[in-house]
C-alpha positions as CSV (number, residue, x, y, z in Angstrom):
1,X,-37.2,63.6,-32.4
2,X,-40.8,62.7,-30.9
3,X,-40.9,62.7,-26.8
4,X,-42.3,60.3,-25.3
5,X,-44.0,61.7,-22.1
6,X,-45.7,60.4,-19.1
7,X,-48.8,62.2,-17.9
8,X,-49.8,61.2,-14.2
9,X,-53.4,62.7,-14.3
10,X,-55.6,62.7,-10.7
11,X,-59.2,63.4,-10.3
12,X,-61.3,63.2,-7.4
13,X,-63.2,60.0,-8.6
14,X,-60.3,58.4,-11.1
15,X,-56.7,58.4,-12.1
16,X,-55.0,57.8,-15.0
17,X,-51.5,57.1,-16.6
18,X,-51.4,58.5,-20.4
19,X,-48.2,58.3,-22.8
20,X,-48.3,61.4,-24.9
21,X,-46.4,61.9,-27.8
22,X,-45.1,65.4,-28.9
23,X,-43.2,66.6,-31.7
24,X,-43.3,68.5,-34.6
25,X,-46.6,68.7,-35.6
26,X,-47.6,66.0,-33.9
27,X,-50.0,65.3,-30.3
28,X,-51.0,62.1,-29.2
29,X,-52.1,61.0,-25.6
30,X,-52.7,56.9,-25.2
31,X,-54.1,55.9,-22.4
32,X,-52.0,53.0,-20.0
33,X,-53.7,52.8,-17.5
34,X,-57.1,53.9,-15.5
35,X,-58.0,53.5,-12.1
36,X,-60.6,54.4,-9.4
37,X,-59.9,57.2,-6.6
38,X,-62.5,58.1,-3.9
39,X,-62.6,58.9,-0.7
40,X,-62.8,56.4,2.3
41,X,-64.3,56.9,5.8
42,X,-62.4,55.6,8.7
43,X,-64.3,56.2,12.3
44,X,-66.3,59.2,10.5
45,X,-63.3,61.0,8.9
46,X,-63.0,61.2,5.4
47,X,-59.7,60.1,4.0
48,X,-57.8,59.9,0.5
49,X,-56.1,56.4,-0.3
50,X,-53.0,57.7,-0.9
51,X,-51.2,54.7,-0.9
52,X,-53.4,53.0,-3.1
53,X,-52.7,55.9,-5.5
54,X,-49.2,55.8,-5.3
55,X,-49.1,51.7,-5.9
56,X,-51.6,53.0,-9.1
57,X,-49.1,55.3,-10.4
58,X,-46.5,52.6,-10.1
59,X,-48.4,50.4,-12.4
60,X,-49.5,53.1,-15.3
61,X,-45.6,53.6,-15.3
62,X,-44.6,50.1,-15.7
63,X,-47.7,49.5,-18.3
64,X,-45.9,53.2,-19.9
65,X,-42.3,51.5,-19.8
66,X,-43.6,48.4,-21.6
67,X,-45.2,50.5,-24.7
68,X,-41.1,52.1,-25.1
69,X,-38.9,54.6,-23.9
70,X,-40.2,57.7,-21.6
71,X,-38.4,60.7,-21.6
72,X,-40.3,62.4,-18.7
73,X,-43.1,62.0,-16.1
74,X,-45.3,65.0,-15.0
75,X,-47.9,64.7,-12.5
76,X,-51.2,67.2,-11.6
77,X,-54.0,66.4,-9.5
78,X,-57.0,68.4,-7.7
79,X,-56.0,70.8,-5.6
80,X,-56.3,71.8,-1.5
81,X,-55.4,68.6,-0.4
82,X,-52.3,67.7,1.3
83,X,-50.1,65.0,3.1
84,X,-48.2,65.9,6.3
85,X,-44.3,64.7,6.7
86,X,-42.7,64.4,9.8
87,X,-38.8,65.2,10.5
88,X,-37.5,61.8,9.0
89,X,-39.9,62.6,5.8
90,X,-42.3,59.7,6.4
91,X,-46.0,60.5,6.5
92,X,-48.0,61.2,9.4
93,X,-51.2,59.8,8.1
94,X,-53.7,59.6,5.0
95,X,-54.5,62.6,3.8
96,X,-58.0,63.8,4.7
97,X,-60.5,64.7,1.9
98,X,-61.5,68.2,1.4
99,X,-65.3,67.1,1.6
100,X,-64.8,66.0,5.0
101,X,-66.9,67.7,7.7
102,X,-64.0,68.5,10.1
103,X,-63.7,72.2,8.5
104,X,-67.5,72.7,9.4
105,X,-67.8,76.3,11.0
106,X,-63.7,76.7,10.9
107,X,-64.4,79.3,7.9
108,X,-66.7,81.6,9.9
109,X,-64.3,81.2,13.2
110,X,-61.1,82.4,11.0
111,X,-62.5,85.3,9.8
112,X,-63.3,86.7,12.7
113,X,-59.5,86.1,13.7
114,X,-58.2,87.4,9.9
115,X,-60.8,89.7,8.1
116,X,-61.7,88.6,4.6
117,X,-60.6,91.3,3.0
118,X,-57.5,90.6,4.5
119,X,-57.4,87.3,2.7
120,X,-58.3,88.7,-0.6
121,X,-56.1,91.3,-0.8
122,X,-53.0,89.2,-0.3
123,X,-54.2,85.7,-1.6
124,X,-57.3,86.9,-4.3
125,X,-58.9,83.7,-3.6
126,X,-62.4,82.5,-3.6
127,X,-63.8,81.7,0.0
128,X,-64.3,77.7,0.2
129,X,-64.4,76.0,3.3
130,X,-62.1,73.1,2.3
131,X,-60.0,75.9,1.6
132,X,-56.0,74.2,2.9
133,X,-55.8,77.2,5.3
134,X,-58.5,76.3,6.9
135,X,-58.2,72.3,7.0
136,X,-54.7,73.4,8.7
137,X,-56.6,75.3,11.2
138,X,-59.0,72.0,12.0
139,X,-55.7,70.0,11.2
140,X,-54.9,67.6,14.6
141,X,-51.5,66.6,14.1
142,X,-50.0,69.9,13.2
143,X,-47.8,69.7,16.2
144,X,-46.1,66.6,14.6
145,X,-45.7,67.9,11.0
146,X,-42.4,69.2,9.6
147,X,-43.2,69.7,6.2
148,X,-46.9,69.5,3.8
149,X,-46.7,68.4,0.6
150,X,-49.9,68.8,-1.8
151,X,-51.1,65.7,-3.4
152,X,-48.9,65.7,-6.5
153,X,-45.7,66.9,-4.5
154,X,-46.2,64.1,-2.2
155,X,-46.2,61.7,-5.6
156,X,-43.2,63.8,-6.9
157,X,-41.5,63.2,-3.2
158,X,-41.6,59.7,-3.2
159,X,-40.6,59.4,-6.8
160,X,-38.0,61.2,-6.4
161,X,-36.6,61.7,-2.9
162,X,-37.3,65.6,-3.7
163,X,-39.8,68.0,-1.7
164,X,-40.9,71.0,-3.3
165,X,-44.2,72.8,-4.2
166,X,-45.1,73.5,-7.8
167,X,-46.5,77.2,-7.7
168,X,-49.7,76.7,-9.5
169,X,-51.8,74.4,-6.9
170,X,-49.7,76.3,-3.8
171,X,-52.3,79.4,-5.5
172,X,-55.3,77.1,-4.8
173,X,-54.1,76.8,-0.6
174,X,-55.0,80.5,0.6
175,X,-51.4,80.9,1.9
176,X,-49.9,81.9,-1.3
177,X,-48.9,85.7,-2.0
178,X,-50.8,85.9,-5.6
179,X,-48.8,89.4,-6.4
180,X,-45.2,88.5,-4.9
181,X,-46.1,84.6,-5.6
182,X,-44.1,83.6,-2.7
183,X,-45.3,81.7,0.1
184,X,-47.3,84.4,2.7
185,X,-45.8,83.8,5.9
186,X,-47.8,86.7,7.5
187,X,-51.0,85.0,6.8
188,X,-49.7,81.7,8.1
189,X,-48.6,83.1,11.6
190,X,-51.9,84.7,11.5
191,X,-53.8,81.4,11.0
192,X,-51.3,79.5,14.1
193,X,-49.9,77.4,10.9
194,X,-46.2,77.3,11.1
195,X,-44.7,79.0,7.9
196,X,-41.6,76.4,8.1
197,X,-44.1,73.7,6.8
198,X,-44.2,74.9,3.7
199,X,-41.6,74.0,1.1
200,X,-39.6,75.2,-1.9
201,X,-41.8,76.9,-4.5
202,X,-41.3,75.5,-8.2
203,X,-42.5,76.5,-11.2
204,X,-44.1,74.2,-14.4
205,X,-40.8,73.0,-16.1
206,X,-38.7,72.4,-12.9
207,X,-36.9,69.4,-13.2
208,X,-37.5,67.9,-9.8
209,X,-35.4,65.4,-9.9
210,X,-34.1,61.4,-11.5
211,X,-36.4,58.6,-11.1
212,X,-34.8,56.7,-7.6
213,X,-32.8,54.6,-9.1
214,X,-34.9,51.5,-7.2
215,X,-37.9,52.9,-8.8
216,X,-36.6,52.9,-12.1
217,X,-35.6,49.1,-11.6
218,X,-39.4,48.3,-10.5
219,X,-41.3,50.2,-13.2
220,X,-38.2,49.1,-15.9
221,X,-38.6,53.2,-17.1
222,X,-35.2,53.7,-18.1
223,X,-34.3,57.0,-20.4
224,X,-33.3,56.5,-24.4
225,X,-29.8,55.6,-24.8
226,X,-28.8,58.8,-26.3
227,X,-31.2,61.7,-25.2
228,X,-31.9,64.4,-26.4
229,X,-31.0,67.5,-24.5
230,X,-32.7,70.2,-23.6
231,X,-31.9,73.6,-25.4
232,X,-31.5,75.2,-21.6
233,X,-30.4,73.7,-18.8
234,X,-33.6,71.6,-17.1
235,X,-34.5,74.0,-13.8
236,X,-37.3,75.4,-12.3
237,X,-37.9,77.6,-15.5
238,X,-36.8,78.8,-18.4
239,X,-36.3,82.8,-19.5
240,X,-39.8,81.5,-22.0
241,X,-41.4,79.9,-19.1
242,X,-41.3,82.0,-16.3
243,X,-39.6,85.5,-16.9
244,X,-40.5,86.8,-13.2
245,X,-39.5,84.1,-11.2
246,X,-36.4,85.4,-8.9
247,X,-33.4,82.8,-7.7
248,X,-33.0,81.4,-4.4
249,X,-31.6,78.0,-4.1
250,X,-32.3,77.5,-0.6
251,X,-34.6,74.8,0.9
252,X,-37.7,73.9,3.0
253,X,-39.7,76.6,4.5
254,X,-38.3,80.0,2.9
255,X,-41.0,80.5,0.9
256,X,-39.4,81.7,-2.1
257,X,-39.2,79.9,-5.8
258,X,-36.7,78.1,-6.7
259,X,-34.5,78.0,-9.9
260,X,-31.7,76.6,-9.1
261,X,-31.8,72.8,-10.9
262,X,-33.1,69.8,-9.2
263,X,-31.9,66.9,-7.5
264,X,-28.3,68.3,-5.8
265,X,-27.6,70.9,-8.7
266,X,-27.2,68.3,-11.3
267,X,-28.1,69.9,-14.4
268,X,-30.1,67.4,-17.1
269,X,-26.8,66.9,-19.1
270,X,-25.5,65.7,-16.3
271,X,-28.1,62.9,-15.5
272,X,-30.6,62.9,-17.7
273,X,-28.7,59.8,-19.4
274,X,-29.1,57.9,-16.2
275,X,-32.7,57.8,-14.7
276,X,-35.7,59.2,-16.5
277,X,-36.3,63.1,-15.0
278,X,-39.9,64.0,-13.1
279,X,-40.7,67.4,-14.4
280,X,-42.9,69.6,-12.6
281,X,-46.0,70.4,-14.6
282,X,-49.4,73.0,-14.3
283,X,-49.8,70.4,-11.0
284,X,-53.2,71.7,-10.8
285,X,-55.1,69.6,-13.0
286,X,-57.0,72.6,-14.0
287,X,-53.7,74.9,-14.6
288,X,-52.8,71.7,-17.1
289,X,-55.7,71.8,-18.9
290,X,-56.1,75.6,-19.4
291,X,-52.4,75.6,-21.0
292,X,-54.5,72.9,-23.7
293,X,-57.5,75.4,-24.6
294,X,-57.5,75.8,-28.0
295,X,-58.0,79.0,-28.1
296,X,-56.8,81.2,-31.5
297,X,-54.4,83.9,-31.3
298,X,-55.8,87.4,-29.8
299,X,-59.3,85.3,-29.3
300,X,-62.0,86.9,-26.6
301,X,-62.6,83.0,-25.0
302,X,-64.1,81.8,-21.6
303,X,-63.2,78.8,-20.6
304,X,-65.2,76.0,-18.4
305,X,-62.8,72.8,-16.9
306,X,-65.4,70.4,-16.9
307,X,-65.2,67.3,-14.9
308,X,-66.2,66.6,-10.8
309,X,-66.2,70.0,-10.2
310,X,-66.2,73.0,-12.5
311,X,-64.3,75.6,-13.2
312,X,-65.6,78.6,-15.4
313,X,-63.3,82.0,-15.9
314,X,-60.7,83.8,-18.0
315,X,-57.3,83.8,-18.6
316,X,-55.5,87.4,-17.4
317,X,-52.0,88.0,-17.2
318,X,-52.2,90.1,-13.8
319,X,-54.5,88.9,-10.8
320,X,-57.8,91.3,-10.2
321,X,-58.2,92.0,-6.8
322,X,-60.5,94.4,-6.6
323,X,-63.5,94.6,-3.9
324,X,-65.8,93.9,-6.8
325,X,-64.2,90.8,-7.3
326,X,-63.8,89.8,-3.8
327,X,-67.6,90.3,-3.2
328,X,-68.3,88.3,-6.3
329,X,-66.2,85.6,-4.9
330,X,-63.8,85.4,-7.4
331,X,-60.5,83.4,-7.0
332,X,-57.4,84.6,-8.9
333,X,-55.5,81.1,-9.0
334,X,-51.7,81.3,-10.6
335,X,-51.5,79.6,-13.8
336,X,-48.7,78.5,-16.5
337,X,-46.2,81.2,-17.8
338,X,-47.4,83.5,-14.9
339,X,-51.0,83.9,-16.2
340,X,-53.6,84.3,-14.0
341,X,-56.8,81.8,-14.0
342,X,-59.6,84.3,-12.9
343,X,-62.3,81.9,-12.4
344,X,-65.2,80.5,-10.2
345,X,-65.5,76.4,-9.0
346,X,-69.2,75.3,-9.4
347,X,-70.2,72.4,-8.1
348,X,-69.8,70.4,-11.2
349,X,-70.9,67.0,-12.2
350,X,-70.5,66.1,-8.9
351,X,-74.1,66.5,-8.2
352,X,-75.4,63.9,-11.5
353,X,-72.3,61.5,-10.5
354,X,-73.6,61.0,-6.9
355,X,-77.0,60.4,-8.8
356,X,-75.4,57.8,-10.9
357,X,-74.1,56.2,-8.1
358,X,-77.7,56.2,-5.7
359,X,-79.8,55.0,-8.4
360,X,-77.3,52.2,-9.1
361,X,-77.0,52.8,-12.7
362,X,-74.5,53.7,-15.3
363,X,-76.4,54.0,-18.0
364,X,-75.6,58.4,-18.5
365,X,-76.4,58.0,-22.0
366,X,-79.7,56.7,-22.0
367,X,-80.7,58.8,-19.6
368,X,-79.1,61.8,-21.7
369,X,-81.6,60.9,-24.2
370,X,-84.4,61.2,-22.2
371,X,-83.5,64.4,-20.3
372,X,-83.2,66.2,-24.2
373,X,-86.9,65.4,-24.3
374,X,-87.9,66.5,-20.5
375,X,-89.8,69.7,-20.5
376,X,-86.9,72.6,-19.9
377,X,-86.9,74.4,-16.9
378,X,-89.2,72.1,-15.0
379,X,-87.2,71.9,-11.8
380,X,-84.2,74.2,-11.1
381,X,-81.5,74.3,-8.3
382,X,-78.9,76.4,-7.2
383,X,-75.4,73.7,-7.7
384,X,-73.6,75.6,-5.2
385,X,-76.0,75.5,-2.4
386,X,-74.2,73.4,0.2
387,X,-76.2,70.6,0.3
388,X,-75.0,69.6,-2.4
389,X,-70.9,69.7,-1.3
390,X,-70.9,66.1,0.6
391,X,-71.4,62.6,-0.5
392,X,-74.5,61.2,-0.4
393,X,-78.4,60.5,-1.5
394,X,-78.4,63.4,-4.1
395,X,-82.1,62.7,-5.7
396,X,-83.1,63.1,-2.2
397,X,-81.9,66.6,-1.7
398,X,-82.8,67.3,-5.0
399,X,-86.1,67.2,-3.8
400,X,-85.4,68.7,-0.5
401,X,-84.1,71.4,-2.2
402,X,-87.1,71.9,-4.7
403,X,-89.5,71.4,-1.4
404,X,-87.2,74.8,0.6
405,X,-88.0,76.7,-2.8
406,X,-91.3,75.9,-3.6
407,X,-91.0,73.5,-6.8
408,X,-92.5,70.5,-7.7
409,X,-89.6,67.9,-7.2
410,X,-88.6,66.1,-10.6
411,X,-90.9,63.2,-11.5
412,X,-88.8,60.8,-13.1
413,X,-84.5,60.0,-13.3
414,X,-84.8,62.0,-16.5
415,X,-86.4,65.3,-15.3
416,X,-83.9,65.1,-12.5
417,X,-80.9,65.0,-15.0
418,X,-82.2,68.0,-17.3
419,X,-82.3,69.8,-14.0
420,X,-78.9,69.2,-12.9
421,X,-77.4,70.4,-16.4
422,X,-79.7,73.3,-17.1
423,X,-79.0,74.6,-13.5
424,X,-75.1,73.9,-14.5
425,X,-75.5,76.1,-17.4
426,X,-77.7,78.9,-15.7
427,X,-74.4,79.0,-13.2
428,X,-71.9,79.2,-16.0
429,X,-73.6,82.0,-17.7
430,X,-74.0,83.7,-14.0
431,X,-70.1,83.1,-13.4
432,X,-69.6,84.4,-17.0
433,X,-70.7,87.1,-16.8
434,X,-69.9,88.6,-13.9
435,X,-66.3,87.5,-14.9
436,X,-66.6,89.4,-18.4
437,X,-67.8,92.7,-16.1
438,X,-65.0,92.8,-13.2
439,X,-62.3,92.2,-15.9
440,X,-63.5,94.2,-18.1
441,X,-62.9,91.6,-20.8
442,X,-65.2,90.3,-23.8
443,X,-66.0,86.6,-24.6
444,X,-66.6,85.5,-28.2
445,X,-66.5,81.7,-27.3
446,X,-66.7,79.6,-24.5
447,X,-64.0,76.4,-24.5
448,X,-65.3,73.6,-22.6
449,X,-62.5,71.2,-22.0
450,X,-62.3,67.9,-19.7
451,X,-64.9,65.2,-19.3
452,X,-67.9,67.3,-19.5
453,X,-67.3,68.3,-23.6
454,X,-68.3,65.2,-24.0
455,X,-71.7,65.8,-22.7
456,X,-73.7,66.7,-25.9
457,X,-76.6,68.4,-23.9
458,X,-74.6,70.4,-21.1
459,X,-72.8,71.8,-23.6
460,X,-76.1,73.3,-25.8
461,X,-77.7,74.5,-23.0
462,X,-73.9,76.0,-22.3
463,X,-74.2,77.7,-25.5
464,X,-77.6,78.6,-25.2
465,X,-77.4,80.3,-21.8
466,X,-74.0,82.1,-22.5
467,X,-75.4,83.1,-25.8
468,X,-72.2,82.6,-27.5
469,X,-70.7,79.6,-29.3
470,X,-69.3,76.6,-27.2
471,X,-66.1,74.6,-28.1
472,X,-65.9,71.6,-26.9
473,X,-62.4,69.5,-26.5
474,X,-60.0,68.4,-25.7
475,X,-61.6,65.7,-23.3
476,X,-58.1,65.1,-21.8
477,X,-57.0,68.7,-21.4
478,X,-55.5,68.1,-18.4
479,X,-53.2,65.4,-19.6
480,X,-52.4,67.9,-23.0
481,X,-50.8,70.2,-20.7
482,X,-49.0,68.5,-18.6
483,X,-47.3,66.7,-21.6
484,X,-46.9,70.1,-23.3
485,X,-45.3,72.0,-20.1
486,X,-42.8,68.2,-19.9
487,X,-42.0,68.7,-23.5
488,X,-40.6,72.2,-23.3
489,X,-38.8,71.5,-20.4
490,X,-37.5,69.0,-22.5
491,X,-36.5,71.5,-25.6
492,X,-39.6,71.0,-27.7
493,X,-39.9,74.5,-29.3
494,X,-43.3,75.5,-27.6
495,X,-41.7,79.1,-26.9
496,X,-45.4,80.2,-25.5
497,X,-48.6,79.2,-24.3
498,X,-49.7,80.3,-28.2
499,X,-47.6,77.6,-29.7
500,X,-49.1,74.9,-27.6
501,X,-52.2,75.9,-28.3
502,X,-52.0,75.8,-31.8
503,X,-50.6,72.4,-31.7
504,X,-53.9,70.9,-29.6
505,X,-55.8,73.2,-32.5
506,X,-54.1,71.6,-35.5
507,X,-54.1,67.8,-33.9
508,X,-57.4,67.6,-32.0
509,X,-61.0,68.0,-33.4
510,X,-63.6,70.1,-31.9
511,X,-67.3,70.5,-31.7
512,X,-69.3,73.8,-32.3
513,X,-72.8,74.6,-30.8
514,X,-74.0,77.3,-31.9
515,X,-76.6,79.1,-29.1
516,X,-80.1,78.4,-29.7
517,X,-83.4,79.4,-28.4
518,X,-84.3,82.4,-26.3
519,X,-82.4,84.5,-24.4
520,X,-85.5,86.0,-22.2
521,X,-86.2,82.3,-21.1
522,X,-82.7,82.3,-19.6
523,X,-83.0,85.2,-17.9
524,X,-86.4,84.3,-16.6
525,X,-84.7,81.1,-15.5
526,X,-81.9,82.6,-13.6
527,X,-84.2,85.0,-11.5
528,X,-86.1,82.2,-10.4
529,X,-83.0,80.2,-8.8
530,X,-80.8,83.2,-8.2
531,X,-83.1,86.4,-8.0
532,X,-82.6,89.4,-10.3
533,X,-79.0,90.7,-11.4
């Protein structure tokens, strides 16, 4: 039988409600419903409409419920970001973006309190100053807080009536134990954040819990009239999914994982006739959509999450914490099946989307067209610099940027587009490689998945800079593995993250670009915006 799976998929600029399809042979996402997400100032703090995404959510599902029966929702989001509960479970406020300036300095002035080698050696995570350890330090109503919940718990929550944190975006907080992948309550006490804030760790295939039942009413999502059961009992994990996970069915604040099954102890064959069951998925958008890399069995791959932001690393099955990698600025973030996501974030597309958005134009592809003929290497810029982190007039400091370094700022919309994407790619091959040297790994081919594969250009001058192949697809990785983790919880015979692979392979076309050009210009390119290796 064919599941019919809803994806709940939240980026930092749009959100969308997909219906995938998964069965034998087959992988299908169709898109319900879209919708816009930003962030919105209030008094000079930068806030998240969280409601506003909620009442979205609401409506993908009902548009999902119309199309036919849904066998499970899953939901993943960015990561960092969090909303605060008070004792009676209601919400103290919005939650506050993580571009926001009120973690300005709070980095520097934790360090000195908790040494960053400290940090690494528990949490192996890169240093970012929106970073949720330190927005709990700049946090102001901490004092009222009973329990966080990251963005796509806080979703989950009030689907559900269930709290809980799904383990692979509690990596992404700097309060997570990457080795014990509990909750570090050490750290937390060491910070002045109290460690009974944080709840119940899940991992991807938890059954969190029914729909309420007033919810299902709303959205009409109710489950097939004879459902299929899962081959094991629908809990935290299965022996497949998560082999090291240890048992401890107690509640908020113990900062251990879970396994017991959701929602009371109700098993799915005891309700999963009733309401239709949220599953927790790879809640990390970026955990979801490495699960869909396409990558071949025993393959040497790369992979870069292209969207907003991106994030370029390797897949490793044990975290790498070594000074090397700490100094390098590495983050070790947990990933499905207890892999580990060695990786970078890189500013992204961030930087051409505020472009967009200050020239007052949507037309990418036309200016696409015109940056493959701009003169390469006319104007380069470090993406990371941060400049470049907040909202704003980005052509501006663009040029402010060329004017510190001693370049000729871009002279049309076009030269300032080829800069933004052959600085992207000079950044990749920098994270690359230093990846490929800590770990000690090889790379073969680079998979770019997310909104970027579909950027022709990025993705040559990708290739060309690695000098490797690129793949590009999936476009909607994220949304491919969230459906995939739902579907095994389910009982969809996806035993490993090699099966799911090979379905996105054998349903999903790719595109191969092959490097071209020279790789001296390249390096001459990266020692004028980063200085000699």
């Amino acid at each position: 039988m064919t599941l019919r799976l809803a994806a709940v998929d939240l980026g930092a600029s749009s959100g969308r409600v997909m219906v995938g399809d998964v069965g034998a042979g087959t992988l299908e996402l169709t898109e319900v419903h879209r919708f816009w997400n930003g962030p919105v100032q209030v008094h000079g703090t930068l806030h998240w409409d969280i409601l506003h995404l909620y009442r979205e959510t609401l409506v993908g599902l009902t548009k999902a419920a119309a199309g036919g029966t849904i066998d499970g929702i899953g939901i993943d989001s960015w990561a960092v970001d969090y909303g605060l509960l008070d004792h009676d479970g209601r919400l103290l406020g919005n939650p506050i973006h993580y571009r926001d300036s009120r973690t300005d300095g709070v980095m520097d002035e934790l360090l000195r309190t908790i040494p960053a080698e400290d940090l690494y050696a528990v949490t192996g995570l890169q240093q970012l100053p929106f970073n949720t350890i330190y927005q709990l330090v700049a946090e102001q109503s901490l004092d009222q807080a009973h329990q966080l919940l990251l963005i796509p718990d806080l979703l989950a929550y009030w689907l559900t009536g269930i709290p809980g944190a799904e383990a692979t975006n509690a990596s992404t907080t700097q309060l997570y134990d990457v080795r014990t992948r509990t909750w570090s309550k050490d750290l937390a006490t060491r910070a002045g954040i109290p460690p009974t804030l944080f709840p119940t760790l899940r991992e991807p295939g938890h059954l969190i819990g029914p729909l309420l039942p007033e919810l299902a009413q709303e959205t009409g999502l109710t489950p097939h009239p004879s459902p299929t059961q899962p081959t094991t009992p629908m809990s935290t994990d299965t022996s497949a999914a998560s082999p090291t996970t240890t048992t401890n069915p107690a509640s908020v604040g113990t900062g251990t994982t879970s396994t017991s099954s959701a929602g009371g102890g109700a098993s799915a064959a005891g309700w999963a006739g009733l309401r239709v069951p949220v599953i927790a998925v790879g809640s990390h958008d970026t955990a979801s959509s490495v699960v869909a890399v396409p990558a071949a069995e025993g393959e040497n791959f790369a992979y870069i999450s292209s969207g907003t932001w991106s994030l370029a690393g390797l897949e490793l099955p044990e975290p790498v914490l070594t000074e090397e990698a700490r100094e390098a600025n590495f983050t070790n973030e947990g990933g499905v099946d207890g892999r580990t996501r060695f990786l970078k974030n890189v500013m992204g597309l961030w930087i051409l989307q505020e472009c967009l958005r200050t020239w007052g134009t949507d037309d990418l592809d036309g200016l696409l067209e015109q940056a493959v003929e701009a003169p390469a290497f006319g104007v380069l810029i470090d993406p990371d610099d941060p400049t470049f982190l907040a909202p704003g007039n980005m052509p501006t400091r663009i040029d402010e940027f060329c004017a510190r370094t001693g370049q000729d700022k871009p002279a049309t919309r076009a030269a300032t587009v080829r800069c933004i994407l052959e600085s992207l790619a000079l950044a990749y091959r920098r994270t690359l490689r230093s990846a490929r040297e800590i770990a000690g790994r090889e790379i073969d081919v680079v998979h770019v998945i997310g909104g970027g594969s579909q950027n022709e250009l990025l993705c040559q001058l990708t290739a060309d800079a690695c000098g490797v192949p690129v793949l590009a697809g999936p476009v909607e990785a994220s949304a491919l593995g969230n459906v995939l983790v739902q579907a095994r919880a389910l009982g969809e015979p996806l035993p490993d993250l090699g099966a799911m692979r090979a379905l996105v392979r054998a349903t999903h076309r790719l595109r191969r670009y092959a490097p071209q050009g020279r790789p001296a210009d390249w390096d001459a390119a990266e020692s004028r915006v980063f200085g000699t290796r």
